[in-house]
C-alpha positions in Angstrom: 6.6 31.8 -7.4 6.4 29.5 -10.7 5.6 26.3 -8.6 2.7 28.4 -6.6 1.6 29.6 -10.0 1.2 26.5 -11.6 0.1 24.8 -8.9 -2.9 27.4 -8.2 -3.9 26.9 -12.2 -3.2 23.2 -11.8 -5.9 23.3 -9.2 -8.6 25.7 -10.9 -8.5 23.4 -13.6 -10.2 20.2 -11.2 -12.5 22.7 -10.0 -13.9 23.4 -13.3 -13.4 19.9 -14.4 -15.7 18.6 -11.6 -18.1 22.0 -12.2 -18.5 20.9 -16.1 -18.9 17.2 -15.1 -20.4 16.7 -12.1 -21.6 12.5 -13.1 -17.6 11.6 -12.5 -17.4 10.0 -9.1 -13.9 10.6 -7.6 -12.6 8.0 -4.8 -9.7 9.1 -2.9 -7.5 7.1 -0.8 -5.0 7.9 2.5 -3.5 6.6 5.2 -0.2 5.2 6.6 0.1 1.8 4.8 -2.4 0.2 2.1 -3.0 3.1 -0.2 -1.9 1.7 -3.8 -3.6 -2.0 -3.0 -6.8 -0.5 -2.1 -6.3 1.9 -5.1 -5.9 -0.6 -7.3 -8.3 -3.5 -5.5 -10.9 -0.5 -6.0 -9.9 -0.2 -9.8 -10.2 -3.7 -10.1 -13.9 -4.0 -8.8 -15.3 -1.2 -10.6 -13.3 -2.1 -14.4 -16.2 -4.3 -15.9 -19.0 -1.6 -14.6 -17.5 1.9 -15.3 -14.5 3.8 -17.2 -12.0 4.1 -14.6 -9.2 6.4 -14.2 -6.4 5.9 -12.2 -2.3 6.5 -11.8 -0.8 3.4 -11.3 2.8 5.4 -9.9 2.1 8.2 -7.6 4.6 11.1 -7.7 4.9 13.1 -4.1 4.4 16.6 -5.3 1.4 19.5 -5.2 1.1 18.7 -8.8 0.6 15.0 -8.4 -2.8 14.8 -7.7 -4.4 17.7 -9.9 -2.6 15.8 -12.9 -3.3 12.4 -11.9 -7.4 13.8 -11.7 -7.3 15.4 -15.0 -5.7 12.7 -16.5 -2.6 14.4 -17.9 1.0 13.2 -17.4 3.6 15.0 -15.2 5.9 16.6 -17.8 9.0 15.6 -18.5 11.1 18.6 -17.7 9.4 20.2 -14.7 11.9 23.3 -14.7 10.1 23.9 -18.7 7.9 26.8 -18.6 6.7 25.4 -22.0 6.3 22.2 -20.7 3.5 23.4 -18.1 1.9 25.4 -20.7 1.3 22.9 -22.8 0.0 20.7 -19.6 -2.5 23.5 -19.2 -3.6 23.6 -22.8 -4.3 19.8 -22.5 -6.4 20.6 -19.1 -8.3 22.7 -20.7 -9.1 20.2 -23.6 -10.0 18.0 -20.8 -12.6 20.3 -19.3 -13.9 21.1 -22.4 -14.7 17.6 -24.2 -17.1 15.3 -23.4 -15.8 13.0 -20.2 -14.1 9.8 -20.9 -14.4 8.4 -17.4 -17.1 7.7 -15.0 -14.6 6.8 -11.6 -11.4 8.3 -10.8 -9.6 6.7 -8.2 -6.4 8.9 -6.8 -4.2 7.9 -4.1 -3.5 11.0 -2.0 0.3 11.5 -0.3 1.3 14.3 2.0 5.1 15.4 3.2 4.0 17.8 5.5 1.3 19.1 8.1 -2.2 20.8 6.4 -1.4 18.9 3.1 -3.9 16.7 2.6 -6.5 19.9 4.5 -5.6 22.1 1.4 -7.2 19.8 -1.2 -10.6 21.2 0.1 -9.8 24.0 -1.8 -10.4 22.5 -5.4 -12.1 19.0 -4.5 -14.3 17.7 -2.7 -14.2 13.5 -3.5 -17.7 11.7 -3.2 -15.8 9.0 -1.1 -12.7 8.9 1.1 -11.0 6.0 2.3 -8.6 5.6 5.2 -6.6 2.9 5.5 -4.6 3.2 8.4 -2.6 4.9 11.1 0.7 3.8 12.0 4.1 5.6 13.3 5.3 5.3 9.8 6.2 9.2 9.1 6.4 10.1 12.6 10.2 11.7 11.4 8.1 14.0 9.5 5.2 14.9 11.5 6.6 14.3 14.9 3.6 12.0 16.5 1.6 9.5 15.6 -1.4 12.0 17.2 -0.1 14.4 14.0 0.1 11.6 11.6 -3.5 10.5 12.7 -5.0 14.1 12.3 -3.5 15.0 8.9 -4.8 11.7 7.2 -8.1 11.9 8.9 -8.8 15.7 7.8 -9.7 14.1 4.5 -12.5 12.4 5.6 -14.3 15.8 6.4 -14.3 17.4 3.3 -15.3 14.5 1.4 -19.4 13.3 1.0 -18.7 10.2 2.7 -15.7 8.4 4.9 -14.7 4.8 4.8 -12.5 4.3 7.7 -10.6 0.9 8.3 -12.2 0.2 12.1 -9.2 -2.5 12.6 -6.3 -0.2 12.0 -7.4 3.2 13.3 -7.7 3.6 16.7 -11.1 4.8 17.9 -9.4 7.2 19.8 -8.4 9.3 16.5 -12.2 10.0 15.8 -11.6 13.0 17.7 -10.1 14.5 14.4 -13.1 13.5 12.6 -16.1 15.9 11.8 -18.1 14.4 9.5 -21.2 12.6 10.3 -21.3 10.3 7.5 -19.1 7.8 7.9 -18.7 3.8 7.4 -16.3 1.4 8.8 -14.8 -1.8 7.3 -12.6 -4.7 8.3 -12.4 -8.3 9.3 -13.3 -7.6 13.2 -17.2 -8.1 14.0 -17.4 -4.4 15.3 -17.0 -2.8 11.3 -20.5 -2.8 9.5 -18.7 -3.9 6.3 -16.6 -6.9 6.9 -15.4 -9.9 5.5 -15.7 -13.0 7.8 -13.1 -16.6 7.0 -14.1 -19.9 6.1 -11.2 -21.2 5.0 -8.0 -20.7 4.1 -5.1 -22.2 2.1 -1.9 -20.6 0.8 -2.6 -21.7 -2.7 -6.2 -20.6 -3.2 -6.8 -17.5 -0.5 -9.7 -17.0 1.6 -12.8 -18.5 1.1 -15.8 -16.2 3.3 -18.6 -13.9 2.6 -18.5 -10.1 2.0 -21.4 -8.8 4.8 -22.6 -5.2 4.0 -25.6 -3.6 5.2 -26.7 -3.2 2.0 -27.7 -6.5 1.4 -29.4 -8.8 3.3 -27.7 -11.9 2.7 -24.0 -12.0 2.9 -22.4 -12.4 -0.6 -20.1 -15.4 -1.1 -16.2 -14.3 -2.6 -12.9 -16.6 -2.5 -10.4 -13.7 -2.2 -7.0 -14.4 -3.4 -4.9 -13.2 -1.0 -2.4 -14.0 1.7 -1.9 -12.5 4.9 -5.6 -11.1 7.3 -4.3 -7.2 6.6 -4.4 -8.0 3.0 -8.0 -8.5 2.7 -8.3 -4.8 3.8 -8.2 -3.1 0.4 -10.5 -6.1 -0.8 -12.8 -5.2 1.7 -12.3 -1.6 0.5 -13.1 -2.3 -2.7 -16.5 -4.1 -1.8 -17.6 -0.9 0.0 -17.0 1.7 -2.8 -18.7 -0.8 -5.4 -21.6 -1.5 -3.0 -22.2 2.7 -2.9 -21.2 2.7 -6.4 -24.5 0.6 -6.9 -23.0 -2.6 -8.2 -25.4 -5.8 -7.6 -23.6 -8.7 -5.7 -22.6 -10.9 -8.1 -20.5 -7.9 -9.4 -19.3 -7.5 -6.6 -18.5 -10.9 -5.9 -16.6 -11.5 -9.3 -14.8 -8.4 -9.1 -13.7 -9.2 -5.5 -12.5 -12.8 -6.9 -10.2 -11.1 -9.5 -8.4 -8.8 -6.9 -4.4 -10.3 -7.3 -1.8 -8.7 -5.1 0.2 -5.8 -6.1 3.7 -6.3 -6.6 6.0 -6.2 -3.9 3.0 -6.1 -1.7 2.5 -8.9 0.0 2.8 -11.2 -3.2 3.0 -15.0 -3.7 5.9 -16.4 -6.0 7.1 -19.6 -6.5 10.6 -20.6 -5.0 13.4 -23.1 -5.9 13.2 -26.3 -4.0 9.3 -26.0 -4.1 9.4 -22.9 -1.9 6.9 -20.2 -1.5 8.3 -16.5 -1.7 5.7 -13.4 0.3 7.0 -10.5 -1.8 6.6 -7.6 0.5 9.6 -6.0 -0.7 8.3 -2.4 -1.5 8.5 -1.0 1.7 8.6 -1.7 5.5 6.8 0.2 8.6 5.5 -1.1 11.9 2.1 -2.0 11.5 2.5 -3.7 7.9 5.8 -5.7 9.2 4.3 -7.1 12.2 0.9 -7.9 10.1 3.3 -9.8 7.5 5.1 -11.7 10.2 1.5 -12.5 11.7 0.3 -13.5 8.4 3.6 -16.0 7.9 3.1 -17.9 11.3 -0.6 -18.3 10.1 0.8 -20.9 7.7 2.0 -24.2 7.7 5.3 -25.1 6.2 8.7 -27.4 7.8 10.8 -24.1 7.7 9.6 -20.6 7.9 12.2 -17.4 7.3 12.1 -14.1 7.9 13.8 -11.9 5.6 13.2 -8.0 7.4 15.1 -4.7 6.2 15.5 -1.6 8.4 12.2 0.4 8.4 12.4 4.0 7.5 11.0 7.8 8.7 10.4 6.6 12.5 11.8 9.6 13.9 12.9 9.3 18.1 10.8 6.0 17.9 13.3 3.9 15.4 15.5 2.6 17.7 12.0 1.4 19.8 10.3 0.3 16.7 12.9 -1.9 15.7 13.6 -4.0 19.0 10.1 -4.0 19.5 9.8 -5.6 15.7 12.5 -7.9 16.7 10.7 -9.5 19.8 7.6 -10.2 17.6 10.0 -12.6 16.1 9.2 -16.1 17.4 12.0 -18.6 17.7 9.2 -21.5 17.3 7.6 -19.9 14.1 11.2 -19.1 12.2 14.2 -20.9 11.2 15.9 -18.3 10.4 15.6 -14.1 10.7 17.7 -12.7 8.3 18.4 -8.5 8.7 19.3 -6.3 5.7 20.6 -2.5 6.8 22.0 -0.8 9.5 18.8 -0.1 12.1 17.6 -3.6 11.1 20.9 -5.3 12.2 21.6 -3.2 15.3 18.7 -3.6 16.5 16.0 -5.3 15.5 18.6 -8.6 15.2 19.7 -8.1 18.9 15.9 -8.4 20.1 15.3 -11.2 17.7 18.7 -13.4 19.4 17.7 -12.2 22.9 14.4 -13.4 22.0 15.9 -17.0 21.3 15.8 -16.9 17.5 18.5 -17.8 15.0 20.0 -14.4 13.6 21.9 -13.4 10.5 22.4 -10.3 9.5 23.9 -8.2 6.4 24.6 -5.2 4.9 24.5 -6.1 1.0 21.2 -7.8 0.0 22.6 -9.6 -2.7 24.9 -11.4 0.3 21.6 -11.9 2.1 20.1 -13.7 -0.4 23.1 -16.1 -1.5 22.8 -17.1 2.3 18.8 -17.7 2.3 19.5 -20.0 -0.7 22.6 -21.6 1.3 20.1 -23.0 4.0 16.9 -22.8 2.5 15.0 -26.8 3.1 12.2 -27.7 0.4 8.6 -26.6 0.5 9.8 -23.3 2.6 7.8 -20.2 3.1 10.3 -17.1 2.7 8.9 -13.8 3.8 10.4 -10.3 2.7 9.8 -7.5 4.3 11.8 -4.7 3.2 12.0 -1.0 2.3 13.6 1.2 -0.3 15.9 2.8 1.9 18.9 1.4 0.4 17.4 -2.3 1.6 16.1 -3.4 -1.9 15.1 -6.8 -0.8 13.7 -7.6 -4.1 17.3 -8.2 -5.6 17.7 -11.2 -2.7 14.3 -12.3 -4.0 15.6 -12.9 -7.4 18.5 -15.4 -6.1 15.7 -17.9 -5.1 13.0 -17.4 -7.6 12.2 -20.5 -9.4 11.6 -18.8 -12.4 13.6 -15.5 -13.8 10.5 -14.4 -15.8 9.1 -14.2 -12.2 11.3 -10.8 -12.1 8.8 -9.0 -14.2 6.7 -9.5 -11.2 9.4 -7.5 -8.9 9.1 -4.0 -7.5 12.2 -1.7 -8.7 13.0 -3.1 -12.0 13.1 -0.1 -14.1 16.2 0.3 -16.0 17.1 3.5 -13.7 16.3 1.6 -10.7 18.0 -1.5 -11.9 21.7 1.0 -12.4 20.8 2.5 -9.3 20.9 -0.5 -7.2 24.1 -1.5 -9.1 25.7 1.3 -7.6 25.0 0.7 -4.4 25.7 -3.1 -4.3 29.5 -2.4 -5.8 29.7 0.9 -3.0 29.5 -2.4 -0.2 32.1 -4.1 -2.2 34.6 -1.8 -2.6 
């Protein structure tokens, strides 16, 4: 009864919010994979043109998002009855004072079926953007069909729907009522798209940003690496171009997009190495899009560093073999697997597949042995998960630089005590 309370005056308060002022534009972002780079590629864009608000950590609870839009922080000791009513007190200051924000941006989560459907009942967001569909969360909502429909009801309670065309299937428009919808991507079938001139590993993609909007196509170098990473970018261009911004905005703020940590992220290694951080977390889609993005590049050795993927339900055991025969003996030296599914599976496929396997349970063991064999001017991918994987400790064992740890996902002090625990559980 206390969390339906607060959550049901949690949610009157955005109504009224929006009711008292109706200029603030809110953008909302879902999907499978993507959501915090688009969020903050979006931020980005819009920073030198409007007063943005945004939550750079999303919390996974009904009272995430109502907070995260009002702009208030999630209190300290949830159980506190005075806690939440001094959270409402400040909503109501909010409501009542002048606005201090033109864009919020929120990055929208659900755990269960009819989640992200209930949000029509306080909000309605001026733009909606899906990122993807994938069998990540599968475990929870038992098909990707389910996954699909609970990610896509957002897009019809929102004024308009910007759906990734090159990582939702067309078949999923079935779930999808609203007529007002856009599409975005790299593929020539999405009307907003971003099209390669060049590329290097050091200075990203050099293209144009095309938009029906404008009749030329607008010139951007977009500092990225990997083809799926230029999805948020592209993202971003579409909410600034409805947001109104001219093109040489949009142009600089595209430029000025930098990956978010453990997302895809370019660090320098020892030996003259190059490090793709995409620690935070692992999944189907965005692991098979990382190891496509590393046999894109050029470099005498090539590793794969890949940690068991997590929520995948029946289709785990699949996922992971099916993960492992993507990896291709004449693209990778070595492909090194972190955690149980990872190693039982996903390291058979790879070996039966012809590459060179090794496999561990500890990460920190994992990384003393990437170091062990790594050859100069390497490119080192890591794609792991928080499962109890934590590749972003083995990152730190070949980082040319231990200031480069700031840039790490995880490094909290309770994180940093947390993975401590684990790593001495394998030792003892």
């Amino acid at each position: 009864m206390f969390k339906k309370y607060i959550q049901k005056r949690l949610e009157k308060y955005v109504r009224k919010y929006f009711k008292r002022h109706q200029t603030v534009k809110l953008v909302v972002v879902a999907g499978s994979v993507g959501k915090t780079s688009a969020k903050m590629a979006i931020a980005t864009v819009l920073a030198d043109r409007f007063r943005v608000r945004l939550k750079v950590n999303s919390r996974s609870s009904v009272f995430s998002a109502p907070l995260a839009i009002l702009g208030i922080d999630y209190p300290k000791n949830a159980q506190s009855l005075s806690a939440w009513l001094a959270v409402f007190s400040a909503a109501r200051r909010r409501i009542q004072r002048p606005t201090d924000v033109d864009v919020i941006i929120q990055e929208l989560n659900s755990s269960y079926p009819g989640q992200l459907a209930h949000l029509a009942n306080y909000m309605k967001p001026d733009m909606a953007i899906i990122t993807a569909i994938s069998s990540k969360d599968i475990e929870v909502f038992g098909s990707i069909d389910a996954v699909a429909k609970e990610n896509l009801s957002l897009a019809n309670f929102s004024h308009q729907a910007i759906i990734n065309r090159d990582d939702i299937d067309s078949t999923y428009a079935k779930y999808i009522t609203n007529s007002n919808i856009v599409t975005y991507g790299t593929s020539g079938v999405a009307e907003y798209k971003f099209i390669t001139e060049d590329f290097s590993i050091k200075d990203g993609y050099k293209g144009v940003f095309i938009t029906p909007d404008q009749s030329e196509p607008i010139p951007v170098n977009i500092k990225v690496v990997g083809d799926h990473s230029l999805h948020p970018v592209i993202a971003a261009g579409v909410v600034a171009t409805k947001l109104g911004l001219p093109p040489g905005e949009i142009a600089t703020g595209l430029t000025r997009i930098k990956s978010v940590p453990g997302r895809m992220n370019l660090l320098r290694g020892v030996k003259n190495s190059f490090i793709i951080d995409d620690s935070y977390d692992s999944n189907p889609l965005s692991a098979r899009s990382a190891l496509q993005a590393l046999y894109q590049l050029s470099a005498p050795q090539k590793i794969a560093v890949l940690g068991s993927m997590s929520n995948l339900g029946i289709t785990s055991i699949d996922e992971h073999k099916t993960l492992g025969q993507f990896c291709s003996p004449e693209e990778l030296a070595w492909v090194v697997t972190v955690g149980q599914e990872a190693n039982t599976y996903l390291a058979l496929a790879a070996k039966t597949h012809g590459c060179q396997v090794k496999s561990f349970t500890n990460t920190l063991e994992a990384g003393a042995f990437i170091n062990s064999v790594l050859e100069p001017n390497a490119i080192v991918l890591f794609k792991g998960s928080k499962n109890g994987v934590f590749l972003e400790e083995a990152i730190k064992v070949i980082l040319y630089s231990t200031t480069d740890e700031t840039k790490l996902v995880r490094q909290s002090s309770s994180w940093l005590a947390k993975k401590r625990d684990l790593f001495s559980s394998f030792s003892s």
